[in-house]
Every structure is written in C-alpha cells, then in structure tokens.
NUVEX-874748 format. One record per residue (C-alpha): residue in one letter; chain; x, y, z. Coordinates in steps of 0.1 Angstrom, whole numbers, plus 5000, padded with zeros to 4 digits. Each point is the difference from the previous one (the first is absolute). Layout:
N
A; A; X; Y; Z
...
REM end
This chain:
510
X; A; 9513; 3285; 0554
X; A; 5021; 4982; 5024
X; A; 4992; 4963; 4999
X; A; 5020; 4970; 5016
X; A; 5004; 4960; 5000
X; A; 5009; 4978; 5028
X; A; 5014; 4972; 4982
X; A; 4998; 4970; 5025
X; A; 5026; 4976; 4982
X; A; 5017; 4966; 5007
X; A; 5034; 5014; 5008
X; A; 4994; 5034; 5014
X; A; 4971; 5022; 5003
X; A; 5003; 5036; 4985
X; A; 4982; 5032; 4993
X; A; 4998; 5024; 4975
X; A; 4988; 5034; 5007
X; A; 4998; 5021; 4964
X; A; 4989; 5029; 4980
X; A; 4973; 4990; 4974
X; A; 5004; 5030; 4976
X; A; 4987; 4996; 4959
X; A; 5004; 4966; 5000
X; A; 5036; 4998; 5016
X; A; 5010; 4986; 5031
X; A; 5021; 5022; 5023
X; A; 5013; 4982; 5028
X; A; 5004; 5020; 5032
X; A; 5010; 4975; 5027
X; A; 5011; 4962; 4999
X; A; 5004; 4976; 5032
X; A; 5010; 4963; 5003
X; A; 4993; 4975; 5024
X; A; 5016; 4967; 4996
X; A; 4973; 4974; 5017
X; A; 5013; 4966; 4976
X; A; 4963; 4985; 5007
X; A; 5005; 4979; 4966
X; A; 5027; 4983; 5016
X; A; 4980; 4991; 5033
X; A; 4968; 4989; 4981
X; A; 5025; 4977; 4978
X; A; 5011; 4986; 5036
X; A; 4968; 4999; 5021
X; A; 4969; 5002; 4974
X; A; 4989; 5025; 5022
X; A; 5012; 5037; 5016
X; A; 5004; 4998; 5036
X; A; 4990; 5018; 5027
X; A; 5028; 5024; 5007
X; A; 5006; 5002; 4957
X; A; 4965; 5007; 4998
X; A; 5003; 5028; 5028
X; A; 5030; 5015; 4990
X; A; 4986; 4998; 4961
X; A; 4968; 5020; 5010
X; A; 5019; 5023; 5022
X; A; 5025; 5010; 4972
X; A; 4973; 5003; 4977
X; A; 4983; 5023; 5022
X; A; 5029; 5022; 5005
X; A; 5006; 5004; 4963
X; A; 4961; 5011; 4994
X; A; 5006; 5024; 5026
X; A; 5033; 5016; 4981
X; A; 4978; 5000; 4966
X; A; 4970; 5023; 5020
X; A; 5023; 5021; 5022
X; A; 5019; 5008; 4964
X; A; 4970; 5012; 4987
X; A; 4989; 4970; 4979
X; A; 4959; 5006; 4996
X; A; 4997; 4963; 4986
X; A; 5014; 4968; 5013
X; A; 5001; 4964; 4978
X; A; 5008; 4976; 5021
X; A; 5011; 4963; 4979
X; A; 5012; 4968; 5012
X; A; 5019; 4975; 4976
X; A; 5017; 4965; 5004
X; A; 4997; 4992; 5039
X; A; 4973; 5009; 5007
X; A; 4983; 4984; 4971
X; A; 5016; 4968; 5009
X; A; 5000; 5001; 5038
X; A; 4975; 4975; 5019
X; A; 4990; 5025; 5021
X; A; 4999; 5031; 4979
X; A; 4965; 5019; 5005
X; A; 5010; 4997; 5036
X; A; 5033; 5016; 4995
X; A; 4981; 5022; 4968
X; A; 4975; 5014; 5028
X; A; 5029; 5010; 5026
X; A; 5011; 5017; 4978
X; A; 4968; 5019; 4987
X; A; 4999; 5007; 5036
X; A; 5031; 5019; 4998
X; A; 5000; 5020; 4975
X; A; 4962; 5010; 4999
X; A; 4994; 4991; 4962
X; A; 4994; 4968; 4980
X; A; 5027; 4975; 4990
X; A; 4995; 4985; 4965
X; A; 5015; 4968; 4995
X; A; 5015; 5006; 4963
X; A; 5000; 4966; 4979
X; A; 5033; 4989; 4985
X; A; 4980; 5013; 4965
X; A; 4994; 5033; 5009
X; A; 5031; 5003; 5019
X; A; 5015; 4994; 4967
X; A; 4981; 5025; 4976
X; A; 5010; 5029; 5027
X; A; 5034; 4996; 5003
X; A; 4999; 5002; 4960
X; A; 4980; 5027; 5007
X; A; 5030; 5018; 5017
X; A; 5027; 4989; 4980
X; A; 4984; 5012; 4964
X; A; 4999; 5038; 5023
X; A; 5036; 5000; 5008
X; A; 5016; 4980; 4974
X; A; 5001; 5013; 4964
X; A; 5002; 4972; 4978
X; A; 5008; 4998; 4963
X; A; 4988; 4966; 4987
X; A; 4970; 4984; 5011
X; A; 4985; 4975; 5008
X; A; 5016; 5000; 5036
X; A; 5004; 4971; 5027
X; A; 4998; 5014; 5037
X; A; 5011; 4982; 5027
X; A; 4994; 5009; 5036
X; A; 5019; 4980; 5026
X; A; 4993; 5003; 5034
X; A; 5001; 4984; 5035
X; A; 4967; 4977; 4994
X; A; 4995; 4992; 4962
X; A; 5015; 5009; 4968
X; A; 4975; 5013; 4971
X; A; 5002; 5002; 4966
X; A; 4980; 5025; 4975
X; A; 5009; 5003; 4967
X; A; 4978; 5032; 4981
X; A; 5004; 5032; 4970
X; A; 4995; 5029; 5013
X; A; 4975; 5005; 5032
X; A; 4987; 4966; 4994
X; A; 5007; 4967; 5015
X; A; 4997; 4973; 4974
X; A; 5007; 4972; 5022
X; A; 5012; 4999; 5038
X; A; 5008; 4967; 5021
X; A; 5013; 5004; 5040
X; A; 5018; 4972; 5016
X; A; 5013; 4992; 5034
X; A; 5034; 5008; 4995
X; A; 5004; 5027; 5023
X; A; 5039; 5003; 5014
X; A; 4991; 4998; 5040
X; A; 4974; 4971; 4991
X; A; 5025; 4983; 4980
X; A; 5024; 5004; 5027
X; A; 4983; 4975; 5021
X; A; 5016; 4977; 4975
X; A; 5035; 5003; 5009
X; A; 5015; 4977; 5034
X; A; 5035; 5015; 4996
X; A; 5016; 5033; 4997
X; A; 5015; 5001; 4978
X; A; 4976; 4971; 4980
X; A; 5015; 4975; 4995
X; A; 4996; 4979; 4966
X; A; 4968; 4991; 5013
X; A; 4983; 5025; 5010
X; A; 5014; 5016; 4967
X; A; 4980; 4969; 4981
X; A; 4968; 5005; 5018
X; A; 5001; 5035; 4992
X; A; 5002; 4995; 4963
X; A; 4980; 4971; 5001
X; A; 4971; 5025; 5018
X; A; 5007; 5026; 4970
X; A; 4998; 4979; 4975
X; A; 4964; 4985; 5014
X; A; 4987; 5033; 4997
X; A; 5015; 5021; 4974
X; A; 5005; 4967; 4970
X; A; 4962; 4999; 4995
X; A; 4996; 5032; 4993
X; A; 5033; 5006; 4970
X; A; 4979; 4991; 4970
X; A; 4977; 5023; 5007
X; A; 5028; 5031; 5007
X; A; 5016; 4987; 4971
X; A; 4970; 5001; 4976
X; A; 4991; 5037; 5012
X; A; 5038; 5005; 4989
X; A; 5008; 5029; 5022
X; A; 5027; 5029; 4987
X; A; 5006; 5014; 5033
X; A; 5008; 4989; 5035
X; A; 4998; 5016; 5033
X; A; 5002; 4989; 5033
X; A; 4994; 5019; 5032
X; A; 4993; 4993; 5038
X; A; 5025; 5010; 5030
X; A; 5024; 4967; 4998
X; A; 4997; 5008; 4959
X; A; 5013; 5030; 5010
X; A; 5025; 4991; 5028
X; A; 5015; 4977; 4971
X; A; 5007; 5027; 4976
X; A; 5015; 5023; 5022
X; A; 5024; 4966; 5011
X; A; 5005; 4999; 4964
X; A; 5010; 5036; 4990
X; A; 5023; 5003; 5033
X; A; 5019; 4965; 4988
X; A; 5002; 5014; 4962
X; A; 5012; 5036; 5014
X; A; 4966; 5014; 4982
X; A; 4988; 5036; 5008
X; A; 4962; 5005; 5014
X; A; 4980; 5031; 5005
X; A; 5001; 5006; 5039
X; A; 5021; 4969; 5002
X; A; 4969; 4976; 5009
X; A; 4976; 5016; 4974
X; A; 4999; 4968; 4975
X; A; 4969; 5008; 4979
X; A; 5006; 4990; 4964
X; A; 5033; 4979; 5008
X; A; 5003; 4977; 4975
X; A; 5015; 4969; 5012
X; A; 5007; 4967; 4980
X; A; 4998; 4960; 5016
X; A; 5036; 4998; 4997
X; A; 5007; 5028; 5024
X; A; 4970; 4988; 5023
X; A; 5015; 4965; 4994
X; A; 5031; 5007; 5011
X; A; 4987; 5020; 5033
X; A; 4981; 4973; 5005
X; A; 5032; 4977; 5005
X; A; 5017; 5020; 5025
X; A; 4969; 5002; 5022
X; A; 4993; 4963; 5003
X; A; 5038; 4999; 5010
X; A; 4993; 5019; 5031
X; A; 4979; 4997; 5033
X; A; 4983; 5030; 5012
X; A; 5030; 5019; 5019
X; A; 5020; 4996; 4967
X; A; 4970; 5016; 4982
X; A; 4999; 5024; 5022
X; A; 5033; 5012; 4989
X; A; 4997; 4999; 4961
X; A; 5006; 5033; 4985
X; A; 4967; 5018; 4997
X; A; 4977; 4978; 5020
X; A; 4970; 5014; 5023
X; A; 5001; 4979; 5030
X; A; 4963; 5003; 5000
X; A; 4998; 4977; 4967
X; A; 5032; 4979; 5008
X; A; 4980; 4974; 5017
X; A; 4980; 4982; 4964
X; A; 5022; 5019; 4971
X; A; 5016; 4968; 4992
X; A; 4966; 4985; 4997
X; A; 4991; 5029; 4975
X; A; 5026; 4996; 4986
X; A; 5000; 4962; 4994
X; A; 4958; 5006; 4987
X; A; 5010; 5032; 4976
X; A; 5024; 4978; 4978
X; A; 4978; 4971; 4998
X; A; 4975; 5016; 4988
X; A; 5018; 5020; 4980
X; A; 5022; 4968; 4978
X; A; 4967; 4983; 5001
X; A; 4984; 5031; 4980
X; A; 5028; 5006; 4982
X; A; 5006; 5039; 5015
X; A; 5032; 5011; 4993
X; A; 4996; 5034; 5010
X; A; 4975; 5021; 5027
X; A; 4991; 5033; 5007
X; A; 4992; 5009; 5040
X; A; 4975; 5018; 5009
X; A; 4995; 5020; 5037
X; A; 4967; 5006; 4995
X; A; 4970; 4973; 5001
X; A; 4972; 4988; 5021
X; A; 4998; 5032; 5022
X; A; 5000; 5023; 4972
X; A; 4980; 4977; 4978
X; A; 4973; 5001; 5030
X; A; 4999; 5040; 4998
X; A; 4999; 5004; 4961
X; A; 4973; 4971; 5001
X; A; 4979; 5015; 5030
X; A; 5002; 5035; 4977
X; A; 4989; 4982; 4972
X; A; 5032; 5010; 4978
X; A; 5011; 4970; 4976
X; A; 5012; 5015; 4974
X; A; 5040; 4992; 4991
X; A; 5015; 5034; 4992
X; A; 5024; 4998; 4969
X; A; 5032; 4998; 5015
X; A; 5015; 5035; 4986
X; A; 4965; 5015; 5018
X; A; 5010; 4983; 5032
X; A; 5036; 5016; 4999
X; A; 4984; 5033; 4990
X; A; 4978; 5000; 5032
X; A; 5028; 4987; 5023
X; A; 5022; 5029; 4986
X; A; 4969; 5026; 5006
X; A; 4996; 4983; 5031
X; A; 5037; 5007; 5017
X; A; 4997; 5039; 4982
X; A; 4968; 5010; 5011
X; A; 5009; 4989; 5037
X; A; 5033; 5014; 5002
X; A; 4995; 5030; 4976
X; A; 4961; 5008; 4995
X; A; 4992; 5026; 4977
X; A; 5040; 5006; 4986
X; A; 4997; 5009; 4964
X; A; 5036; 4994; 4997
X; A; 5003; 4967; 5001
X; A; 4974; 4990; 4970
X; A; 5010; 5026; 4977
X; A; 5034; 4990; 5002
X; A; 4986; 4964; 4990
X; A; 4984; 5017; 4968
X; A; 5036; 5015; 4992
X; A; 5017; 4963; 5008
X; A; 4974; 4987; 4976
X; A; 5004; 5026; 4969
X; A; 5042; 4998; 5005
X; A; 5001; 4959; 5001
X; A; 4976; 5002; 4966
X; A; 5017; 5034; 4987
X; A; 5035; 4973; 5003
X; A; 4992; 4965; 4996
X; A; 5017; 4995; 4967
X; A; 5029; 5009; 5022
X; A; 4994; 4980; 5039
X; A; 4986; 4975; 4979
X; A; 4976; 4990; 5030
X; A; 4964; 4983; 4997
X; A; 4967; 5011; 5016
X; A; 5005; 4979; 5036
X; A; 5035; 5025; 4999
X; A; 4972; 5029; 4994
X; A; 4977; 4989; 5033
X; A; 5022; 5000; 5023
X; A; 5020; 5034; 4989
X; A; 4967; 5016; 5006
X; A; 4996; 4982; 5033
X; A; 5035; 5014; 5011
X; A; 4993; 5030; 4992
X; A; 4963; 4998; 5016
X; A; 5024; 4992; 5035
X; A; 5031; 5017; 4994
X; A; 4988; 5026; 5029
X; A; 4984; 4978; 5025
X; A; 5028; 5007; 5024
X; A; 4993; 5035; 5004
X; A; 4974; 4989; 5019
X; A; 5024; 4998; 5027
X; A; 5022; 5028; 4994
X; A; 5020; 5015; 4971
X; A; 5030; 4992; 5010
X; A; 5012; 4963; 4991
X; A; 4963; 5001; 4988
X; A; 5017; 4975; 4968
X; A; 5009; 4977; 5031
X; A; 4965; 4998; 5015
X; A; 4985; 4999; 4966
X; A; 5020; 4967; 4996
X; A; 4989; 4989; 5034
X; A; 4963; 5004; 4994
X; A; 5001; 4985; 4965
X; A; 5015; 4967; 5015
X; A; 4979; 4999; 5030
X; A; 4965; 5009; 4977
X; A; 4992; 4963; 4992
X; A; 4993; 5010; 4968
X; A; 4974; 4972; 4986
X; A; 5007; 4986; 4962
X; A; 5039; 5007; 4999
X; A; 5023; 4971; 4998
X; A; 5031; 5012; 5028
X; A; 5026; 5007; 4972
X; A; 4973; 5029; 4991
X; A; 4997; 5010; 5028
X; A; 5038; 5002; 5003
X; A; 5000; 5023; 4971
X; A; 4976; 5020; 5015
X; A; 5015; 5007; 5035
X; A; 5036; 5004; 4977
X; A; 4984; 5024; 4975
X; A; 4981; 5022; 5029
X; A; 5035; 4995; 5022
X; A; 5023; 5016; 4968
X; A; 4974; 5026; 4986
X; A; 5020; 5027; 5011
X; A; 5036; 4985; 4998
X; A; 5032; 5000; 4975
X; A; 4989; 4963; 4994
X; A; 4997; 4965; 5016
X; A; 5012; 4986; 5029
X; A; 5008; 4962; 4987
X; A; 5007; 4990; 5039
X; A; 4967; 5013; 5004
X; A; 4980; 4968; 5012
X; A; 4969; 5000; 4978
X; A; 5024; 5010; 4974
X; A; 5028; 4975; 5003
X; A; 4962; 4972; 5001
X; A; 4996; 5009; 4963
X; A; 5013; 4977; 4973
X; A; 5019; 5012; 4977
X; A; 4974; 5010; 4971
X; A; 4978; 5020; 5026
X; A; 5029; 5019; 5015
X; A; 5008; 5012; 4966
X; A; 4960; 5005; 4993
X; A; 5000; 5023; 5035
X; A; 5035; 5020; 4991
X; A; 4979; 5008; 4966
X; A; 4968; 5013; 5016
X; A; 5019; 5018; 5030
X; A; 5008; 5029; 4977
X; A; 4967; 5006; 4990
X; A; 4985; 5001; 5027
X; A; 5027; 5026; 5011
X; A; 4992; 5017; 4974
X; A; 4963; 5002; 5004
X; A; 5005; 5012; 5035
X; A; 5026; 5031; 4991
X; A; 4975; 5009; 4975
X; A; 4975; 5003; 5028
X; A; 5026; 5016; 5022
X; A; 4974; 5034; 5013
X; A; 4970; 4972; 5002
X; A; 4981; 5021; 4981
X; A; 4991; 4976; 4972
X; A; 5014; 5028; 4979
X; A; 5011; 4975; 4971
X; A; 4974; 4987; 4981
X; A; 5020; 4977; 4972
X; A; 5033; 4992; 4990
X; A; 5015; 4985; 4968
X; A; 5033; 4986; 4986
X; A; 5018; 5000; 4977
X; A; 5038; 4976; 4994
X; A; 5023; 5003; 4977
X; A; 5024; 4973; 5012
X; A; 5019; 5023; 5019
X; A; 4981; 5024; 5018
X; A; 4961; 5000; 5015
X; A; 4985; 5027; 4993
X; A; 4961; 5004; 5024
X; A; 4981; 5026; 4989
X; A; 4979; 5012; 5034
X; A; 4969; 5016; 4996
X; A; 4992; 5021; 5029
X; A; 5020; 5024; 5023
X; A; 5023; 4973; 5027
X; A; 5022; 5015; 5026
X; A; 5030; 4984; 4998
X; A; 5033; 5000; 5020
X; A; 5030; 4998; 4984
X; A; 5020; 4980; 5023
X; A; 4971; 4975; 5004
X; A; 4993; 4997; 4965
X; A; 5036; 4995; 4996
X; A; 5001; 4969; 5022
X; A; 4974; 4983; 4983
X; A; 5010; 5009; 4965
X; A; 5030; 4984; 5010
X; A; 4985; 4970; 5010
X; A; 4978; 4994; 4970
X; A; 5034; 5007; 4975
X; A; 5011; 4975; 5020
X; A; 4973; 4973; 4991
X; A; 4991; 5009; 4970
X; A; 5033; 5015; 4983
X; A; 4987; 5029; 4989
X; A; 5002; 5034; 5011
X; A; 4967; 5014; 5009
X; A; 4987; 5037; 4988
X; A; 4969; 5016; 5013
X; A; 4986; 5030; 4981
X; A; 4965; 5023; 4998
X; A; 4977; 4985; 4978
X; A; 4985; 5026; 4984
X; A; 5035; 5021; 5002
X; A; 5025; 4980; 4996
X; A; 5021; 5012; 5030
X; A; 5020; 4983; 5017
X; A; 4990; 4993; 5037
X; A; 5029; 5003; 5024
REM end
C-alpha cells in the first residue's frame, strides 16, 4: 500500500509519500517547504493573513504531489504553531480546505511518542533504555522508553524558529545569548531528575537543524557520510556540538551562509539550535548522540499501520540489506549463496582472522550486495555496486559500516584495497585492518561461485602454519588467472599460501 503524511511543522512543512510493505516503510518521494510559522507565532501570537494563505496553499500543493504519486491514504498533522497560534482553527480550517482531508492538531505528547516511534525503526540500538529528543522549529520533546514503549515523554516550547524570536542581534549578542539559556533552562531544569532517574543508556537526537548540525560537524572534522548528507546513526558528542556551536554565534547570517556544509535553507536559526542542543545536553549530562533521519513522518505511517514493534537491530540490517537486493537484483540466486559460502569460510577460519560475530554480519551483507551494480551494466558493475550501497540509506548501520560495506562491494573483484579510497581512508585504524581480513573471503566466496550455479555446497580448512588447505565440496569453475589474483591477495593478509583441493578426491583445483 502506498500511504503518505503531510507533516504541517513549525519550520517547514513536508510530505512523505511511501511504500508500506510487511511492516517497513519504503519511502518513494520526499518534498520540503520551508514556511518558519513557529517563528511568526513567537512574533505575533497569531498567523497572518498572507502566512495563513501561503501556509494553506503550500499545504495544498504538497497533498496534491502525495495523490498524483499514487498515495491511496493521506495523514495530514499539525505541531507547534498551530497549536500555539491565537488564531489556529481559522488557519487549521484553510487549510482543511486545501488539501481536502482533516488536519489533526498533534499534542506535544503524542508528537513525542511518534517521533520515538520512528527513530526505534531506523535506528538499531544496543543498550536501552533510550532518551529521544526531537527538536524542531516550535517545541522540543522529550521521551525516554525500552523497546516500542514510551515510559515517560515531556514536550516543551523550545522549538529553534520560536526561540529565535529571542535573539535582537545577529550575531546575539551576550544578551540575547543570556535569555536564550535562561529560556532553556526554564524549561528543560524541571524536568533532569526525572531523565536522570529513568537513567537512560542511549541518546539520539533527530529533526532537520539536528541534522543540518551533524553534517556541519562531520564537514569541520573531515568525516565521511553515506551520500555526503545521509547522517542517520552519526554519533556526535557535546564537545563537537559545543564547539560548532561557538563559531555560529560568531557570525551573522551572511557569514553562516558561508560555513563549510551549511544549507542556506537552515542558516537562518542554526545558531539557535545550536545554542538549545548543548544546553540541554551539559544540563543532562549527554556526552554523546546518535542522529536519526527518520521520526515524526515515519513514526505517523508505522503508527497509522499499527506496527510498533522494535526490530532487533541485526533484523533491521538484515531487511535493509534484502531490501537494496531484491530491488536491484530480484530473484539472483547468486548473491545469497555466495553469503552461505562467506559464512562457512569466516567460521571454517576464525582461529586464523580472529574476527567476532558483528565481523560475521556484515561479510554476509557484502556479499548479499557485492552484485548490485550489475543492475546497471556489467561493466564497472563493482563501481555502481559501490554507488548504490552508499546511496541505499541503509537503516541500523553506523557510517563507518557502511563504509566497509560500499569498500568491500567496491574491491570484491580487485588485487586489494584502495586506501585513497574515501570510505576506506574514513576507517580507523582497527576497522581498516578488520575490512582487509574479510575482503579475502569474500573474494573467495564469490570465485567459488564463479558459474552461479550454486555448484559448491561446503567448504572446509585446514592450516598448518604455512599453508591453507580448503577442502570444497562440490564441482566450482574456476579460472586460473582469477583465482590467482585473489589467492594472492589473501597470502597477502593472512601469510599463508592458500590450496584448494576436491573434497572427496583430494585433487588439486587449478
């Protein structure tokens, strides 16, 4: 089914047109409008006339775009402004008007629980419980939960284009800096025993500016992202934030404008995010965040389907990585029975790679992708592969995995690795060295696949110190100057020569 959201926000308005397939949420189309209404109610109280036209007009056009891009369903919700405006059932009913279907009016509670909603479906987290934090343009909410349920939730008005009403200067000067603290610290220092008390393992943060920040962030520290704006499962900490945070308030909006990484559509109240993020943060006592893309829209569509349930996060990955093959490759044995080969080589070898189970996962999901390009054509088809793997926003991987991903499915087929390769050159050092170990297996896996006949059913090894000795069960087809490159490559890694013979024969395999 093909559902969608019109999000009616504080800073912009947006809508989500998606695929709503076994519990998963396929987007299909995304569009922004930036309206900053939170910032006019903080102003006037109220929306006036031409806001309130040019709100219901916009809204309009985006419920068209969700029905003329085949969306059978359309949610439309209205946060922050429109909750606070004086005149907001007028401005609620214009826009009704517009778009042809209700317009809820989502309390800062419920507001809250969704956006949990769609951070616990893109984000896999490791130790619960977790704190979620969605900032926008009208209010800032808290909800703090295990799993699909929400434990506790608050939602305040610290939205970064209401805050923003604040400021007199630009830059702020010391005090409009004061009242800006002094307005965080109204709203968020009531509420720290009771964060503190729920004691919360995990972090994550999410809305645009969130995001706008962490891309600032990564550009400053030289960090590699998926797709270069992708930032889903960044983790930040305050003192990066902090320090972003300094060189904003330096500058007025022009100067903004021209820091490294900025979108000039979030350049206008970043600093004010910026300045509300850290407080909150020191006052908490967060040294680190994860950021999430994914929130209130996709929280909306998983709630409006009725699907809570938090997927363990190596299930998530698993359907992301089914996800990418069955779109690009649909019905390829290939690709999943080379999987089954990386899986019996890394646990035929592991006394000698020495890897651990998360090493395992995601050999299995490079192999799963390893073709993907040939989607596009054979030739280069390591290229594309690499391409579509970056550009997949894979939910539940951290970007140095994904870097190992797009490295592993770039070099399946090479003499080795490309260090000025830039997901490559990302990687500390420990996970470059993890990736150079698993590259070879999965090389390996693939030339035992090398007909795609699924001819080879199991392998096993044997080392003497010196030489690797994989027994293959099954009939491969193997080319000598291709196995050659990769046997080469793996004496390389491992220091030991590599034989392959018949299992049942003994024979050497050429």
């Amino acid at each position: 089914m093909r559902a969608s959201v019109l999000d009616l926000g504080s800073n912009s308005f947006h809508v989500l047109v998606a695929e709503m397939d076994d519990g998963r949420v396929v987007p299909v189309l995304r569009q922004r409008e930036m309206l900053h209404l939170g910032a006019v109610v903080a102003r006037h109280g109220a929306i006036p006339a031409d806001a309130r036209q040019h709100a219901a007009a916009t809204a309009g056009h985006l419920a068209d775009l969700a029905r003329r891009s085949g969306a059978t369903e359309v949610t439309a919700v209205a946060t922050a402004a429109l909750r606070d405006a004086d005149n907001g059932p007028e401005v609620l009913a214009a826009m009704e008007a517009a778009t042809g279907v209700p317009v809820r009016v989502l309390p800062g509670l419920d507001e809250a629980r969704l956006s949990y909603l769609g951070v616990r479906a893109s984000v896999a987290v490791d130790v619960e419980p977790v704190l979620v934090l969605d900032l926008g343009g009208g209010s800032l909410e808290f909800a703090v939960g295990r799993g699909s349920d929400v434990d506790w939730a608050a939602s305040t008005p610290l939205g970064g284009s209401r805050s923003s009403a604040l400021l007199e200067q630009d830059p702020p000067s010391e005090a409009d800096r004061r009242r800006l603290v002094a307005a965080v610290d109204a709203e968020v220092v009531p509420l720290v025993d009771e964060i503190t008390r729920r004691a919360p393992a995990t972090v994550v943060a999410l809305g645009g500016t969130v995001r706008a920040l962490a891309r600032l962030v990564a550009v400053e520290d030289g960090m590699w992202l998926p797709a270069e704006s992708v930032t889903n499962h960044l983790g930040l900490t305050t003192g990066q934030l902090r320090r972003v945070r300094d060189r904003l308030l330096a500058l007025d909006y022009g100067g903004r404008l021209d820091v490294p990484g900025m979108k000039d559509t979030r350049a206008d109240h970043i600093h004010v995010a910026a300045v509300i993020l850290v407080e909150v943060f020191e006052r908490l006592g967060i040294e680190r965040v994860t950021v999430s893309d994914w929130g209130l829209r996709e929280g909306l569509l998983l709630d409006a389907m009725g699907v809570t349930k938090v997927l363990p996060g190596a299930e998530l990955r698993r359907r992301e990585v089914e996800r990418v093959a069955t779109t690009f490759l649909p019905g390829d044995p290939h690709p999943g029975h080379v999987a089954e080969l990386a899986g019996l080589l890394f646990d035929e070898l592991v006394d000698l790679h020495g890897l651990g189970d998360d090493d395992r996962e995601l050999l299995q999901h490079a192999a799963r992708l390893h073709t993907v390009g040939e989607a596009l054509a054979l030739r280069r088809s390591h290229r594309h592969g690499a391409y579509l793997v970056e550009n997949a926003e894979l939910r539940g991987f951290p970007p140095h995995d994904v870097a190992m991903l797009v490295t592993l499915v770039r070099f399946h087929g090479a003499r080795g690795v490309d260090r000025r390769f830039a997901p490559a050159a990302s990687l500390d050092g420990d996970r470059r060295e993890r990736l150079e170990r698993l590259l070879p297996l999965l090389q390996l896996a693939d030339v035992l696949d090398r007909a795609r006949d699924q001819a080879v059913h199991d392998v096993h090894a044997n080392d003497d110190g010196e030489v690797v000795t994989l027994a293959v069960v099954g009939d491969p087809h193997l080319d000598a100057a291709d196995l050659g490159r990769r046997l080469a490559w793996f004496q390389r890694v491992y220091d030991r020569r590599l034989a392959l013979v018949d299992a049942e024969s003994g024979a050497a395999h050429a």
